[in-house]
C-alpha positions in Angstrom: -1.0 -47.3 -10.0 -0.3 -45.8 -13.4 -3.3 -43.3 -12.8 -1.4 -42.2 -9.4 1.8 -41.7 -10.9 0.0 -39.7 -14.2 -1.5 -37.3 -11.6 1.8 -36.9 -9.7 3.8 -35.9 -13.2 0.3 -33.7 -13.8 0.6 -31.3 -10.8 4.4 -31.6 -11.0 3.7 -30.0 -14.2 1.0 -27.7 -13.3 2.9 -26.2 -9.9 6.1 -25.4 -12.2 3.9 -23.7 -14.8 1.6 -22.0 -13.6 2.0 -18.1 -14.3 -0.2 -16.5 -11.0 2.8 -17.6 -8.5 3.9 -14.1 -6.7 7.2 -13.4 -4.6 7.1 -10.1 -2.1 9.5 -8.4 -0.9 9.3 -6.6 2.7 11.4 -3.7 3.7 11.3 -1.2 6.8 13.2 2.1 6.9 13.8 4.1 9.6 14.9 7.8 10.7 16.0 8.9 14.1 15.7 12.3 15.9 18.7 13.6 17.5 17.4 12.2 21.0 16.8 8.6 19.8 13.3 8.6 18.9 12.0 7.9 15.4 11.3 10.5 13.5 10.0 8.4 10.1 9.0 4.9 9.5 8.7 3.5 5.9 7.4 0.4 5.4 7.9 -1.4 1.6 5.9 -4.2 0.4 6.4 -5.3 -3.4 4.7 -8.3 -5.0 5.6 -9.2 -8.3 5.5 -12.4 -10.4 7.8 -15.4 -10.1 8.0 -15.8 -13.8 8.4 -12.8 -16.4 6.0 -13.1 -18.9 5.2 -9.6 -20.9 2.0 -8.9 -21.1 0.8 -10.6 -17.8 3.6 -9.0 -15.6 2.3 -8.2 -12.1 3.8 -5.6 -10.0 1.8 -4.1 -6.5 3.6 -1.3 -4.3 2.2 -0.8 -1.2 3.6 1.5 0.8 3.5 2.9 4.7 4.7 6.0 5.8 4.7 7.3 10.0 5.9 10.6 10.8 6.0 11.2 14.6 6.4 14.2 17.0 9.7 14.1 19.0 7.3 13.5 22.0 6.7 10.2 19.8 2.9 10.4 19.1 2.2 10.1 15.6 1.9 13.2 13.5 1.2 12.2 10.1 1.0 8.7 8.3 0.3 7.8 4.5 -0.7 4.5 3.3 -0.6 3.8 -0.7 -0.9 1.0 -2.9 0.0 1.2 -6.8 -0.2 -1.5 -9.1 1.9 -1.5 -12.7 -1.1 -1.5 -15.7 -0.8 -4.2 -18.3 1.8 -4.9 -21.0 4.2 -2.4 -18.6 1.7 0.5 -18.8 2.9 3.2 -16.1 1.6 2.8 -12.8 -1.6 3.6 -11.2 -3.1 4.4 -8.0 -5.6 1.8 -6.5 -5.7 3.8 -3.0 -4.2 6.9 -0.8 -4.7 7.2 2.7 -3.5 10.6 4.6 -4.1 10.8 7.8 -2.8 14.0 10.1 -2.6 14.3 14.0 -2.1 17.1 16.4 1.1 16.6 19.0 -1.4 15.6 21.5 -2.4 12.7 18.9 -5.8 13.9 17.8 -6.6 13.4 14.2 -7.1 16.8 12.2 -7.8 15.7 8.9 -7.6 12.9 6.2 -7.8 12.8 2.7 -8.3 9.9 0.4 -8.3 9.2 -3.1 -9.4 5.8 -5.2 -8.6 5.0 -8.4 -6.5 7.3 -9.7 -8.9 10.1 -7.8 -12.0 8.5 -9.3 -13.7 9.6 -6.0 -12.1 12.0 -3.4 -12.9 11.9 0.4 -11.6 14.9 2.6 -12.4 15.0 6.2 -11.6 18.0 8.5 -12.2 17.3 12.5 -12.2 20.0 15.3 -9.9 20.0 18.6 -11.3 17.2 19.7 -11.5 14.6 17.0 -14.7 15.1 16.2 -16.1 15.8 12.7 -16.8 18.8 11.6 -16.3 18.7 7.3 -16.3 16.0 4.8 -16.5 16.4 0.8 -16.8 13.7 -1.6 -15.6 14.2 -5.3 -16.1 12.5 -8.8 -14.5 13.7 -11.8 -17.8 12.6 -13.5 
């Protein structure tokens, strides 16, 4: 019985101390067009750590954006997730994700970056989707 109850006060004490619990946040924006459609969609999600401690602060961004047409295909979106550096060193990019689409809702082209553009991907497609350039670059 006494072992029971020293484990019980043991992760009592553990699950209020430990550092690596997160809290997110969630938000959605939107714009409108004139007609009622949506013109822009932003999607927020922030992590960030329950307890403040200064040189093991955590704090992820990651970030949607939608553009549409006003015939409400999608004409542009951007996805991005940035992460605050250690000891609150600025931020940095872990990964952006541009994609663009013609108003008939056909990808064009899409650009992506990792790592604060250690490597760089561009893609160009034709009129029908298909692909027609890509170029990969390294800073190295």
């Amino acid at each position: 019985m006494a072992r029971l109850g020293f484990l019980c006060l043991f992760l009592i004490i553990f699950m209020l101390e430990v550092p690596a619990q997160t809290r997110t946040k969630k938000s959605v924006a939107y714009e409108y067009y004139p007609g009622g459609n949506v013109r822009k969609e932003v999607r927020t999600k922030v992590t960030t750590n329950v307890y403040m401690e200064p040189r093991k602060y955590y704090k992820r961004t990651v970030l949607d954006i939608c553009e549409y047409y006003e015939n409400g295909r999608i004409s542009h979106h951007i996805h991005k997730i940035r992460q605050l550096g250690e000891a609150w060193r600025p931020y940095y990019e872990l990964l952006s994700d541009e994609q663009y689409f013609s108003p008939e809702g056909i990808i064009q082209s899409t650009h992506t970056s990792r790592c604060d553009r250690s490597k760089v991907v561009h893609r160009e497609f034709d009129a029908k989707g298909m692909l027609i350039y890509k170029s990969v670059a390294k800073p190295w």
